[in-house]
PyMOL Python script that loads the backbone (N, CA, C, O; Angstrom):
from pymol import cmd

cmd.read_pdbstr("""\
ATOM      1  N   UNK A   1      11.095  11.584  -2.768  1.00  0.00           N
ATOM      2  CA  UNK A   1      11.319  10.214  -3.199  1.00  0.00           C
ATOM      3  C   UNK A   1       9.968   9.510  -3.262  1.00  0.00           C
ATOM      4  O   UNK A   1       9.018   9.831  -2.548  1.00  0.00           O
ATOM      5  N   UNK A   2       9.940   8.240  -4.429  1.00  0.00           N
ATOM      6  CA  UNK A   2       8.713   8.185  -4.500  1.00  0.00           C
ATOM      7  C   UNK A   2       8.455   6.565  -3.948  1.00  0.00           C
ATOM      8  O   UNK A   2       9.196   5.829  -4.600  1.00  0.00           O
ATOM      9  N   UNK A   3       7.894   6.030  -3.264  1.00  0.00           N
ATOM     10  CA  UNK A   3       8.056   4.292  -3.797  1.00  0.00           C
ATOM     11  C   UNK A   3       6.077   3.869  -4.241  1.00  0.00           C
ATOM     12  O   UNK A   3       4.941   4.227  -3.930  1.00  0.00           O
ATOM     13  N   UNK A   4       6.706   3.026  -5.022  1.00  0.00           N
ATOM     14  CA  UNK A   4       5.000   2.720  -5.841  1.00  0.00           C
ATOM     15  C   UNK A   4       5.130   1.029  -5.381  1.00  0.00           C
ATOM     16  O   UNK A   4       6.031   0.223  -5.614  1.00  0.00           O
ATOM     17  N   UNK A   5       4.155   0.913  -4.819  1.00  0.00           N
ATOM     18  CA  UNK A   5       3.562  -0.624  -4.725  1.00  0.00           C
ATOM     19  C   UNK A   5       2.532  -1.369  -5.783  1.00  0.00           C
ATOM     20  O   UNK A   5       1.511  -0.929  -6.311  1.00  0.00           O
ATOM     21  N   UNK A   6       3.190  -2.689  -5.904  1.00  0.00           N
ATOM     22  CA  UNK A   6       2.504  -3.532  -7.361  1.00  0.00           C
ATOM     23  C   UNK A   6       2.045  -4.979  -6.135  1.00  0.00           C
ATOM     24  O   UNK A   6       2.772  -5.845  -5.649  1.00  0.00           O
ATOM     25  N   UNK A   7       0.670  -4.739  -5.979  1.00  0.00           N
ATOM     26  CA  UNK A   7       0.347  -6.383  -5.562  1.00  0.00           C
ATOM     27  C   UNK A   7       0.373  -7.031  -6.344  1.00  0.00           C
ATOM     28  O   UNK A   7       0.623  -6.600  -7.469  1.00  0.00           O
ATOM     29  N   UNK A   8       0.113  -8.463  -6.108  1.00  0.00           N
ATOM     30  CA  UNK A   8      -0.398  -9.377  -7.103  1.00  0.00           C
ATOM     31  C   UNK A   8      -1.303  -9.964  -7.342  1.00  0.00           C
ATOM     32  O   UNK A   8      -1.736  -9.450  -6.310  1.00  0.00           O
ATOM     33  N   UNK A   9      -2.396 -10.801  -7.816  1.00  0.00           N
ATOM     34  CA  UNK A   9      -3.336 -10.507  -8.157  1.00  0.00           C
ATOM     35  C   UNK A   9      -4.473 -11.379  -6.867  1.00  0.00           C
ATOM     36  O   UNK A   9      -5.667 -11.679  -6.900  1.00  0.00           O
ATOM     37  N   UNK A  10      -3.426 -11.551  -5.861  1.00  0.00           N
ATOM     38  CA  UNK A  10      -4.237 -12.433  -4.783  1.00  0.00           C
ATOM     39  C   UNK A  10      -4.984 -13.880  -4.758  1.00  0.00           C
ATOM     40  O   UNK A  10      -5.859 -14.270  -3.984  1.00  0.00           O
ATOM     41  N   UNK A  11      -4.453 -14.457  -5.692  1.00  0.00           N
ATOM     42  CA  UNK A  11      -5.325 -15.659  -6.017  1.00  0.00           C
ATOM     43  C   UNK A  11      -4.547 -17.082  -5.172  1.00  0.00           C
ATOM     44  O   UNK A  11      -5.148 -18.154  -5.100  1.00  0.00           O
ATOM     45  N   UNK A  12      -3.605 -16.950  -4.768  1.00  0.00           N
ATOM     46  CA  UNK A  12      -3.101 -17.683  -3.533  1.00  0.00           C
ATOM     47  C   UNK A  12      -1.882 -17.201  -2.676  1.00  0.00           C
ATOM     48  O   UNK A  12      -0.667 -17.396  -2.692  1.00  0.00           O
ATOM     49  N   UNK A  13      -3.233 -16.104  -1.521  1.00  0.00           N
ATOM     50  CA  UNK A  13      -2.362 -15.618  -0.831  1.00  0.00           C
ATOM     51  C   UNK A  13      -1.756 -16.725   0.378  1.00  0.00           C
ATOM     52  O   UNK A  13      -2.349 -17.784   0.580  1.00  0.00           O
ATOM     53  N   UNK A  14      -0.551 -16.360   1.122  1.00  0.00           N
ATOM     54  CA  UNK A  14      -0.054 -17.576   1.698  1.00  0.00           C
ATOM     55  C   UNK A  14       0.444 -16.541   3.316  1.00  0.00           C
ATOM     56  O   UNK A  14       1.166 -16.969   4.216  1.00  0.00           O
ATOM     57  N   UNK A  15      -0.206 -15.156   3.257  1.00  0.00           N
ATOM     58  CA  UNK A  15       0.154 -14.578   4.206  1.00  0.00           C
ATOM     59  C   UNK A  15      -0.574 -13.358   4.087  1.00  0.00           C
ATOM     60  O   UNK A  15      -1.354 -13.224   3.144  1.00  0.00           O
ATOM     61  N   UNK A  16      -0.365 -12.158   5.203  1.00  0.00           N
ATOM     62  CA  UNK A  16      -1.515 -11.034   4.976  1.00  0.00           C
ATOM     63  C   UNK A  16      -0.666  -9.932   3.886  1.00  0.00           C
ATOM     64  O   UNK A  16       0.064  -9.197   4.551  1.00  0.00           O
ATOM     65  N   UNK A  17      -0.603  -9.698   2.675  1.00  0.00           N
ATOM     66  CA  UNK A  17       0.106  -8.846   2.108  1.00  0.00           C
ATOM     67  C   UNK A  17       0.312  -7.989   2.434  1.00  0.00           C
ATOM     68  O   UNK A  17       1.463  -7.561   2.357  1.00  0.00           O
ATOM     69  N   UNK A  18      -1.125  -6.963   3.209  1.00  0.00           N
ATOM     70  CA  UNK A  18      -0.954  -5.770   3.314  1.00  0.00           C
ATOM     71  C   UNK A  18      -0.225  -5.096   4.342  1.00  0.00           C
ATOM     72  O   UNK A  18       0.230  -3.955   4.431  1.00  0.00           O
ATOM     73  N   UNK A  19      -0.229  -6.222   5.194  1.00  0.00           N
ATOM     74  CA  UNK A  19       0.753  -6.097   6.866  1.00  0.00           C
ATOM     75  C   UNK A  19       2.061  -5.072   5.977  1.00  0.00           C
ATOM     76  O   UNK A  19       2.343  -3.942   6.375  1.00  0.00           O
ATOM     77  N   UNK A  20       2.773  -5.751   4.692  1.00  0.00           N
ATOM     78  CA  UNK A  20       3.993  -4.616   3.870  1.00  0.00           C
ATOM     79  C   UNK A  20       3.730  -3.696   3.716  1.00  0.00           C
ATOM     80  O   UNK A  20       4.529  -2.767   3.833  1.00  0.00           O
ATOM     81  N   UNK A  21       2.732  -3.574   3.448  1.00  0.00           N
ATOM     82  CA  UNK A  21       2.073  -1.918   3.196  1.00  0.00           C
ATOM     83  C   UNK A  21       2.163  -1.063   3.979  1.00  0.00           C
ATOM     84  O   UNK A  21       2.726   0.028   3.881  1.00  0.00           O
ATOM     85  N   UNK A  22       1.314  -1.753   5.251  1.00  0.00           N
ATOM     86  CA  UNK A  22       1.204  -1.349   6.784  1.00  0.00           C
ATOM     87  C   UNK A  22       2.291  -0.640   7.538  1.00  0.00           C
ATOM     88  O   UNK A  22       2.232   0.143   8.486  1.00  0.00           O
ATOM     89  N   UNK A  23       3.657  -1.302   6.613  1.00  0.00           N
ATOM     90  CA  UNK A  23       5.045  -1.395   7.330  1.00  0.00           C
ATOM     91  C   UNK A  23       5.869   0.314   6.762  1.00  0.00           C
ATOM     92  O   UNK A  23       6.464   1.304   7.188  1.00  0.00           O
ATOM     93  N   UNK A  24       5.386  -0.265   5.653  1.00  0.00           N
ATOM     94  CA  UNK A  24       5.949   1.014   4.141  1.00  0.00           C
ATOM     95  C   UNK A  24       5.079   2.145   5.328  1.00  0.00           C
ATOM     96  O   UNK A  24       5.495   2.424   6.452  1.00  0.00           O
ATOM     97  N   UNK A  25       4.444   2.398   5.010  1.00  0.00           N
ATOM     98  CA  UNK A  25       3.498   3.705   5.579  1.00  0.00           C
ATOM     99  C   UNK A  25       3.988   4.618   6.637  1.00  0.00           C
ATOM    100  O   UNK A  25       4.237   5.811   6.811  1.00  0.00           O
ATOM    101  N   UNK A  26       4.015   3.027   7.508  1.00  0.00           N
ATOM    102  CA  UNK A  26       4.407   3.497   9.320  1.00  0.00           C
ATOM    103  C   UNK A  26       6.102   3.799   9.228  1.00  0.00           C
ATOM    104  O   UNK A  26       6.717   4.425  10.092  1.00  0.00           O
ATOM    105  N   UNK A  27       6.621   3.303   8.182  1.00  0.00           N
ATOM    106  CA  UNK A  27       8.248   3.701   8.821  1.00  0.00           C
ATOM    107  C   UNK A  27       8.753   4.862   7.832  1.00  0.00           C
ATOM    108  O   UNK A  27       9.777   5.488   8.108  1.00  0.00           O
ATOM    109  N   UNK A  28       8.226   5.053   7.012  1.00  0.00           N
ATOM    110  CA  UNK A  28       8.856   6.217   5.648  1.00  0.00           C
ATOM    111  C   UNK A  28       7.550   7.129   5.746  1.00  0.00           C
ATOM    112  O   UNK A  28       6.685   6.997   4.880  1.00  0.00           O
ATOM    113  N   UNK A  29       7.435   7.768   6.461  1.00  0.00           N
ATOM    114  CA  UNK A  29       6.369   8.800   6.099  1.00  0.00           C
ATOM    115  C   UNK A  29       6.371   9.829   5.494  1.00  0.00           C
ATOM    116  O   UNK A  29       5.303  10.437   5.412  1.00  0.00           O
ATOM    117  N   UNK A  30       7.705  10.437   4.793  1.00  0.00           N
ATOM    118  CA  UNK A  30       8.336  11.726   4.385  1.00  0.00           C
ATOM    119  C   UNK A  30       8.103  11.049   2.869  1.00  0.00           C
ATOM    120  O   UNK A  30       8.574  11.775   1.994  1.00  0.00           O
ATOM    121  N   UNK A  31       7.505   9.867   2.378  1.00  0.00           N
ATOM    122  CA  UNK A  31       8.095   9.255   1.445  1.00  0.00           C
ATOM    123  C   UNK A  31       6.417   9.315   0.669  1.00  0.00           C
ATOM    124  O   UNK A  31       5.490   8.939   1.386  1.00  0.00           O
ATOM    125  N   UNK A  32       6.048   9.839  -0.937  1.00  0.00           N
ATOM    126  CA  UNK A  32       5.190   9.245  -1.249  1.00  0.00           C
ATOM    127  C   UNK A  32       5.015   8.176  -1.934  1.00  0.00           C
ATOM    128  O   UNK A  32       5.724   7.833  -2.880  1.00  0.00           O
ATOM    129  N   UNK A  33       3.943   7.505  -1.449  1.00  0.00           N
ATOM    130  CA  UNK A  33       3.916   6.469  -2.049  1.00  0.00           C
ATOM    131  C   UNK A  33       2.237   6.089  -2.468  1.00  0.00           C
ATOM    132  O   UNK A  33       1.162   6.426  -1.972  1.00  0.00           O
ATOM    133  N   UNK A  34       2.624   5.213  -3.644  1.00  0.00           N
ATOM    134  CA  UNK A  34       1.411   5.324  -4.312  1.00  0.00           C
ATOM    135  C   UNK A  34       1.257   3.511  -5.214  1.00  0.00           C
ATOM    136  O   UNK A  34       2.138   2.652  -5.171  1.00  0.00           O
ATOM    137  N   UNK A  35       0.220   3.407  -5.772  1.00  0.00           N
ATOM    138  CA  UNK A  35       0.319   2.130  -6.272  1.00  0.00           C
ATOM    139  C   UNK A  35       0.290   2.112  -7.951  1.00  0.00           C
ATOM    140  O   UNK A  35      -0.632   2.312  -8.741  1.00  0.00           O
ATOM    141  N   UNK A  36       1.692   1.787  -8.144  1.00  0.00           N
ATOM    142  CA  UNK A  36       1.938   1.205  -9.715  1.00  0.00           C
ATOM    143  C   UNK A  36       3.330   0.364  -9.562  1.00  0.00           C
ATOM    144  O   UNK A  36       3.803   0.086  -8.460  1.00  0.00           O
ATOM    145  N   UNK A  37       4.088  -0.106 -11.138  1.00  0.00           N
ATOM    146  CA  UNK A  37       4.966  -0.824 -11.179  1.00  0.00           C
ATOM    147  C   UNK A  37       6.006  -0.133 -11.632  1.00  0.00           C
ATOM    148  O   UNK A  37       6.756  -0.737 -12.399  1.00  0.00           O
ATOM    149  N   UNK A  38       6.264   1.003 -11.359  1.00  0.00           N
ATOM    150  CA  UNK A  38       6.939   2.174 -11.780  1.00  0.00           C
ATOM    151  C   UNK A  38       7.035   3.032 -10.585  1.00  0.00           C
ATOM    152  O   UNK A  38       6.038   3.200  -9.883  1.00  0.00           O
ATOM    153  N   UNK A  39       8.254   3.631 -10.280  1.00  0.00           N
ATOM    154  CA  UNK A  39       8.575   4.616  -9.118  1.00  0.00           C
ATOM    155  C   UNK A  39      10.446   4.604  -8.850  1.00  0.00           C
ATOM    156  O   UNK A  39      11.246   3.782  -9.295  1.00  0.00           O
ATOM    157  N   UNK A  40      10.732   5.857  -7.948  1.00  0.00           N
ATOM    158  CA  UNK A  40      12.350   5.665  -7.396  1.00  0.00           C
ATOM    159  C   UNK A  40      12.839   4.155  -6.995  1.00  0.00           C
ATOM    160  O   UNK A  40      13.912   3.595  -7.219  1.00  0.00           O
ATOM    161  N   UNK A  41      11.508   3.640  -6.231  1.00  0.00           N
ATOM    162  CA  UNK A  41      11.474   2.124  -5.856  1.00  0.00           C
ATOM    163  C   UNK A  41      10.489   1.946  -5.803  1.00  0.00           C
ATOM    164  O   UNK A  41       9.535   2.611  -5.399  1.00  0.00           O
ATOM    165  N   UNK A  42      10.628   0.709  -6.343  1.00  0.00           N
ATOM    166  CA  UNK A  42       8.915  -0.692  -6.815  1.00  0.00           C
ATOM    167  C   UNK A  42       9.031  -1.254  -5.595  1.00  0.00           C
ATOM    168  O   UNK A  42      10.176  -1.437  -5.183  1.00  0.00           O
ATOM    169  N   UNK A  43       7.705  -1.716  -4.612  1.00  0.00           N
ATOM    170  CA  UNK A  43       7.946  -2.871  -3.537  1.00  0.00           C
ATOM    171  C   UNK A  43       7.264  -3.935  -4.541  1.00  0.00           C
ATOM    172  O   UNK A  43       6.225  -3.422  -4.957  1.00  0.00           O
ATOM    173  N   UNK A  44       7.406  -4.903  -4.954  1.00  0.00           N
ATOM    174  CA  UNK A  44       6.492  -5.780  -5.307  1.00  0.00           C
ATOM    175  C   UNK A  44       5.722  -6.649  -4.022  1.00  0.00           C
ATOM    176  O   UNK A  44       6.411  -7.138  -3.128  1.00  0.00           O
ATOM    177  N   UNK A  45       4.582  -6.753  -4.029  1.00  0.00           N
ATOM    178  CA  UNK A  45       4.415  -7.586  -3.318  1.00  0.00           C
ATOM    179  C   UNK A  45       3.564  -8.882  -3.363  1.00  0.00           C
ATOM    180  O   UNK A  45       2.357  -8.663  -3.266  1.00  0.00           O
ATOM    181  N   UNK A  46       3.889 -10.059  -3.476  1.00  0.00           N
ATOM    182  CA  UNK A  46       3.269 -11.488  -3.883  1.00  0.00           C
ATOM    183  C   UNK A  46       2.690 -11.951  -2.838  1.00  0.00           C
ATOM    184  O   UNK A  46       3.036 -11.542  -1.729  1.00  0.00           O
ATOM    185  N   UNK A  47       1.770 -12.824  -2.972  1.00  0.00           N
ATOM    186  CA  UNK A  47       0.466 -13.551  -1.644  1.00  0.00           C
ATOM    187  C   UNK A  47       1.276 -14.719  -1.793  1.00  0.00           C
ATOM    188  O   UNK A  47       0.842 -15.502  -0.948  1.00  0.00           O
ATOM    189  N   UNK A  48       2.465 -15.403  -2.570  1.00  0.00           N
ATOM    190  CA  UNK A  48       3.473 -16.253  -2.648  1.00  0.00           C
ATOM    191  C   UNK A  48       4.226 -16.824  -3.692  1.00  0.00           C
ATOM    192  O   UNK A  48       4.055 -16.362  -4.821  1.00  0.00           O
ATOM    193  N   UNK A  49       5.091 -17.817  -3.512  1.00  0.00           N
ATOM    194  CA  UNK A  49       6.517 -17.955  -4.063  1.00  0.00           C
ATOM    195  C   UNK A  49       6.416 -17.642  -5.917  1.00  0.00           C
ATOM    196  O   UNK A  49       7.386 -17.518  -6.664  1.00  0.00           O
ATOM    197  N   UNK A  50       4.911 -17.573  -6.318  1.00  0.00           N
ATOM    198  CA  UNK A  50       4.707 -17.948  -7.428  1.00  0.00           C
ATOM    199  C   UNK A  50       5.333 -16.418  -8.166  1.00  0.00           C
ATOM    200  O   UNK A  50       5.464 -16.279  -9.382  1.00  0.00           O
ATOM    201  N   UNK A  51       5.634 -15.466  -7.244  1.00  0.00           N
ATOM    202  CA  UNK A  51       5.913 -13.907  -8.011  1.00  0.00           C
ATOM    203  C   UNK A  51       4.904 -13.241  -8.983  1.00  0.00           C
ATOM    204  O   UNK A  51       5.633 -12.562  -9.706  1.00  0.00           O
ATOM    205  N   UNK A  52       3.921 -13.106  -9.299  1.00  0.00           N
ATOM    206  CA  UNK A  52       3.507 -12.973 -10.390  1.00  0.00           C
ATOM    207  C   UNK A  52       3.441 -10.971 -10.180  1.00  0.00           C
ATOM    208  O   UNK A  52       3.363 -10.123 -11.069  1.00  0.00           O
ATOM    209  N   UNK A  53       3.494 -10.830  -9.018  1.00  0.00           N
ATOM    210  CA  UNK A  53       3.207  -9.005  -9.536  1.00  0.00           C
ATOM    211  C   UNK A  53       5.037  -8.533  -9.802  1.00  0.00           C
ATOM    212  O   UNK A  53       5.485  -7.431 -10.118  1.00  0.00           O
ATOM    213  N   UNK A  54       5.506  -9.351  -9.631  1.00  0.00           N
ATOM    214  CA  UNK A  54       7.047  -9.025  -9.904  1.00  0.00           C
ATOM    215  C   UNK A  54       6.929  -8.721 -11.523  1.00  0.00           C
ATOM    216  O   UNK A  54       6.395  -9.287 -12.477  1.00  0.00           O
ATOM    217  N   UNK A  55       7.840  -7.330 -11.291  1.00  0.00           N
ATOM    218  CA  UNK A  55       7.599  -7.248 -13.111  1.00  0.00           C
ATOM    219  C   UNK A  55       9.714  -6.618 -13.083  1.00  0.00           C
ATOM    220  O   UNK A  55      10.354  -5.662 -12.644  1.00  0.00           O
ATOM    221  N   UNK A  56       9.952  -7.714 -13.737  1.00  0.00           N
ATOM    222  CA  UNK A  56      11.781  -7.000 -13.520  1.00  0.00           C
ATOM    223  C   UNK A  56      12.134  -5.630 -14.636  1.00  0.00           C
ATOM    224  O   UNK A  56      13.314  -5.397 -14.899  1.00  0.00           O
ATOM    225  N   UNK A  57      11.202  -4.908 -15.152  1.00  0.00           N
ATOM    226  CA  UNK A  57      11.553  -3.781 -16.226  1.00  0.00           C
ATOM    227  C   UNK A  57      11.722  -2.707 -14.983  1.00  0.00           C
ATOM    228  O   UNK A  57      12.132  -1.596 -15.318  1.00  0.00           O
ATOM    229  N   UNK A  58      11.384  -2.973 -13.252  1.00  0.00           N
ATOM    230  CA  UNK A  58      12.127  -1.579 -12.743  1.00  0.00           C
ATOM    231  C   UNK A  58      13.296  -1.607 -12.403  1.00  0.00           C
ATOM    232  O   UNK A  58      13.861  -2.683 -12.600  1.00  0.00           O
ATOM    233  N   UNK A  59      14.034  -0.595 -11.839  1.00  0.00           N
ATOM    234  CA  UNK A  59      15.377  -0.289 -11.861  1.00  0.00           C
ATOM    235  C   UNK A  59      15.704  -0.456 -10.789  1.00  0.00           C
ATOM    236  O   UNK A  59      16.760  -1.017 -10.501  1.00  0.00           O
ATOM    237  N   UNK A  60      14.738   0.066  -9.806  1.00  0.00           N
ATOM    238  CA  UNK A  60      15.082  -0.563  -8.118  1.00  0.00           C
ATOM    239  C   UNK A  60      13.874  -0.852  -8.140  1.00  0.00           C
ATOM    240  O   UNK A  60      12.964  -0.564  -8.917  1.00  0.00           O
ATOM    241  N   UNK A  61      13.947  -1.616  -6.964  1.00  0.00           N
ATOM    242  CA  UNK A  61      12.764  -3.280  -5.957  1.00  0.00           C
ATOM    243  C   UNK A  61      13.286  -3.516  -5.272  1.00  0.00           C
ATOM    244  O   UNK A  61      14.491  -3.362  -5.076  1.00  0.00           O
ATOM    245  N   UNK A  62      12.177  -4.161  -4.454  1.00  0.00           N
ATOM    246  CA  UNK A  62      12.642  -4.973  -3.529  1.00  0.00           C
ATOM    247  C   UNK A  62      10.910  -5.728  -3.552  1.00  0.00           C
ATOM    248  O   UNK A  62       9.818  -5.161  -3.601  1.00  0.00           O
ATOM    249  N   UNK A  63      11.284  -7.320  -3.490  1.00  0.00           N
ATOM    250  CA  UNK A  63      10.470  -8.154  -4.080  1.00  0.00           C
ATOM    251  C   UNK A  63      10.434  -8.582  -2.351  1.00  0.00           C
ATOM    252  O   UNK A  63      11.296  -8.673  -1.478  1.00  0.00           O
ATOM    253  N   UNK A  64       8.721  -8.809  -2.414  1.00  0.00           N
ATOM    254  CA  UNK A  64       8.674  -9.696  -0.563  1.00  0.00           C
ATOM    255  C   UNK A  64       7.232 -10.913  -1.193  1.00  0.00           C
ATOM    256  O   UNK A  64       6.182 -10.649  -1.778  1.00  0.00           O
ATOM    257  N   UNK A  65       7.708 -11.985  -0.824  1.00  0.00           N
ATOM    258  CA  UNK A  65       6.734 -13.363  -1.262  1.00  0.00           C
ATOM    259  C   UNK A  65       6.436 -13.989  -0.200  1.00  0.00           C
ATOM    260  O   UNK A  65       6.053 -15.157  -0.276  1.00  0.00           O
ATOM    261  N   UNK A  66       6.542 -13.381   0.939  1.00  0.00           N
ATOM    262  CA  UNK A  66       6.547 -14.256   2.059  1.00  0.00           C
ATOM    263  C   UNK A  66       6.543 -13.498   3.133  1.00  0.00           C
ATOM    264  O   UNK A  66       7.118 -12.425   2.951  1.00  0.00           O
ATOM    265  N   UNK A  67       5.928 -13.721   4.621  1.00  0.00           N
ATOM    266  CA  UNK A  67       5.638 -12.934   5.636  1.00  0.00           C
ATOM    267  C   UNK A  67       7.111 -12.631   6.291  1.00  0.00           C
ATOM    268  O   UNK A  67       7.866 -13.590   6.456  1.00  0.00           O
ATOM    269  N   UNK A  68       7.500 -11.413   6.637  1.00  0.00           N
ATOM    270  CA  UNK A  68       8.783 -10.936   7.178  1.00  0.00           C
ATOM    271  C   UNK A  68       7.871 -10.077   8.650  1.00  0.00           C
ATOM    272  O   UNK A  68       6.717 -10.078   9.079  1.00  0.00           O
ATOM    273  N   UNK A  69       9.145  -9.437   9.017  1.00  0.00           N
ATOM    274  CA  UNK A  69       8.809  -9.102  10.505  1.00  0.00           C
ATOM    275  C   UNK A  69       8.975  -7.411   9.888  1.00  0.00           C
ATOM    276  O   UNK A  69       9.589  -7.296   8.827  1.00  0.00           O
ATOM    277  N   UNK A  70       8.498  -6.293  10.472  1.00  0.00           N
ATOM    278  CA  UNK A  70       8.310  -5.164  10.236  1.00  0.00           C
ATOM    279  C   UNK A  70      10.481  -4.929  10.298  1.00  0.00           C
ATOM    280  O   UNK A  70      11.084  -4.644   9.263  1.00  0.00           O
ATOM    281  N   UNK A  71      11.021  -5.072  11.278  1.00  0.00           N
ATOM    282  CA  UNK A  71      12.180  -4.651  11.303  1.00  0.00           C
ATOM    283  C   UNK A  71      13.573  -5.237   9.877  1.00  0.00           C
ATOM    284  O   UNK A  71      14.707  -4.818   9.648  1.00  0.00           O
ATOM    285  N   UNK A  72      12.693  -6.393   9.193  1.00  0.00           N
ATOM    286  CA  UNK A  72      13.488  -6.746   7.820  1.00  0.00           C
ATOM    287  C   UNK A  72      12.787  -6.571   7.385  1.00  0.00           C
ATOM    288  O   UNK A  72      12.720  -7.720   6.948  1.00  0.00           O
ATOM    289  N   UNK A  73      11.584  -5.903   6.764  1.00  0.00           N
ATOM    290  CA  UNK A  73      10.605  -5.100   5.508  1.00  0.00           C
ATOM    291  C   UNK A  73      11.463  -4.000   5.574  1.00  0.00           C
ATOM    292  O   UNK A  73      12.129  -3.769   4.565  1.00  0.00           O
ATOM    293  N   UNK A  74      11.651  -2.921   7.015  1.00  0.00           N
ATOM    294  CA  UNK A  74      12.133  -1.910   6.757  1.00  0.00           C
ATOM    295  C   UNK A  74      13.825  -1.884   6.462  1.00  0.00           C
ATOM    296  O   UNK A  74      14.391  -0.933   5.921  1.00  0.00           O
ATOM    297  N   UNK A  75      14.451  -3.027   6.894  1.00  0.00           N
ATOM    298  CA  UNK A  75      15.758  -3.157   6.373  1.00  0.00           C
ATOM    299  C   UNK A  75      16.171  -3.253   4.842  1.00  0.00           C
ATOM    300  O   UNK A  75      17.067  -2.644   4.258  1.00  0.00           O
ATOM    301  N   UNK A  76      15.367  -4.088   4.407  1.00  0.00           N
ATOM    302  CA  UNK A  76      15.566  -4.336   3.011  1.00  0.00           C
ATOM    303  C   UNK A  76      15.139  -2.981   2.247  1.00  0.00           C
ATOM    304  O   UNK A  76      15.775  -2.695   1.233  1.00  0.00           O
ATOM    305  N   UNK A  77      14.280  -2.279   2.599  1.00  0.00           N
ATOM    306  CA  UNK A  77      13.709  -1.154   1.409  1.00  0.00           C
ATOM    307  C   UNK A  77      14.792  -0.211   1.872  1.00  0.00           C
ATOM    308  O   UNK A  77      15.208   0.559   1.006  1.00  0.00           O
ATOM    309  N   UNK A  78      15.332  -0.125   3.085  1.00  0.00           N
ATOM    310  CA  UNK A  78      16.425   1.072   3.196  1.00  0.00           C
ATOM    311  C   UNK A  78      17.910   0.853   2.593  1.00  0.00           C
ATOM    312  O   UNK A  78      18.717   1.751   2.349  1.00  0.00           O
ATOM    313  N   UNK A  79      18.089  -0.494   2.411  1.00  0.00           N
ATOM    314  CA  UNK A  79      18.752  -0.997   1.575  1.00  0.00           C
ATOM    315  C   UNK A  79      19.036  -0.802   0.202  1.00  0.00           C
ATOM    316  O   UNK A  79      20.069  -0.538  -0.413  1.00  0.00           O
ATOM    317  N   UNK A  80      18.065  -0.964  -0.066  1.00  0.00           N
ATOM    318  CA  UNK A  80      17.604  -0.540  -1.796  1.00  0.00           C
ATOM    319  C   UNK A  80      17.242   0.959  -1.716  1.00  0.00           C
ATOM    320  O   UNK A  80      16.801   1.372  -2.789  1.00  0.00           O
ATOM    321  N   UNK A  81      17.299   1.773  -0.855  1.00  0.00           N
ATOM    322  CA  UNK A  81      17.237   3.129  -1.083  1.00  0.00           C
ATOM    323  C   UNK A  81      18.565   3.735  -1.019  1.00  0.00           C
ATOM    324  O   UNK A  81      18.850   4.604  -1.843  1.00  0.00           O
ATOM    325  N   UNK A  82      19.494   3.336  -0.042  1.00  0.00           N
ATOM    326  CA  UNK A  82      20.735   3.277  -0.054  1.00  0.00           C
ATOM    327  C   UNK A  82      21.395   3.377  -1.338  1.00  0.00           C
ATOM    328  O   UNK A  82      22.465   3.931  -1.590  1.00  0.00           O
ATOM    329  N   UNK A  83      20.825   2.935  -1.898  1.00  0.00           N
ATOM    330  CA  UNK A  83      21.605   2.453  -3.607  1.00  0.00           C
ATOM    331  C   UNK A  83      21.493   3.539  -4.355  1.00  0.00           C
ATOM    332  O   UNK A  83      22.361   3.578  -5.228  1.00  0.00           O
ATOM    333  N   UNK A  84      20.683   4.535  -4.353  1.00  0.00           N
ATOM    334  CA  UNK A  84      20.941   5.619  -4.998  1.00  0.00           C
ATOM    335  C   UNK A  84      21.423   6.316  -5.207  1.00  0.00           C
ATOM    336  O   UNK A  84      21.027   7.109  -6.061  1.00  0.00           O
TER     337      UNK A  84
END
""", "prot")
cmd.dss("prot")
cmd.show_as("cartoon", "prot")
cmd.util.cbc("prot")
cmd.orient("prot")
């Protein structure tokens, strides 16, 4: 399974983005993952509300604009993996 991460372009971040990243890594490790806007699942991830790395042409996402706690980053993406 693949998941691909899309930042955004950082120009008003409103929290640490990469802490999601941090999260993706440490809890799916069987999982590759790599950075584009294309994959089994897209994380998008925005510096805030404005969305701009959100691109809706993928099929699964899960969109984060705002600082979450590691235990709902990993809820929501298992969520949306669920769906398959």
């Amino acid at each position: 399974m693949k998941i691909a991460i899309k930042y955004c372009g950082g120009c008003n971040e409103s929290y640490p983005r990469e802490e999601v990243e941090r999260v993706i890594r440490k809890n799916f490790p069987n999982f590759e993952i790599f950075y584009s806007s294309s994959g089994d699942l897209v994380v998008f991830i925005s510096g805030c509300k404005k969305g701009c790395a959100f691109v809706n042409e993928a099929k699964k996402f899960v969109h984060f604009d705002c600082r979450k706690g590691e235990e709902e980053i990993v809820k929501e993406i298992k969520k949306a993996l669920s769906e398959f």
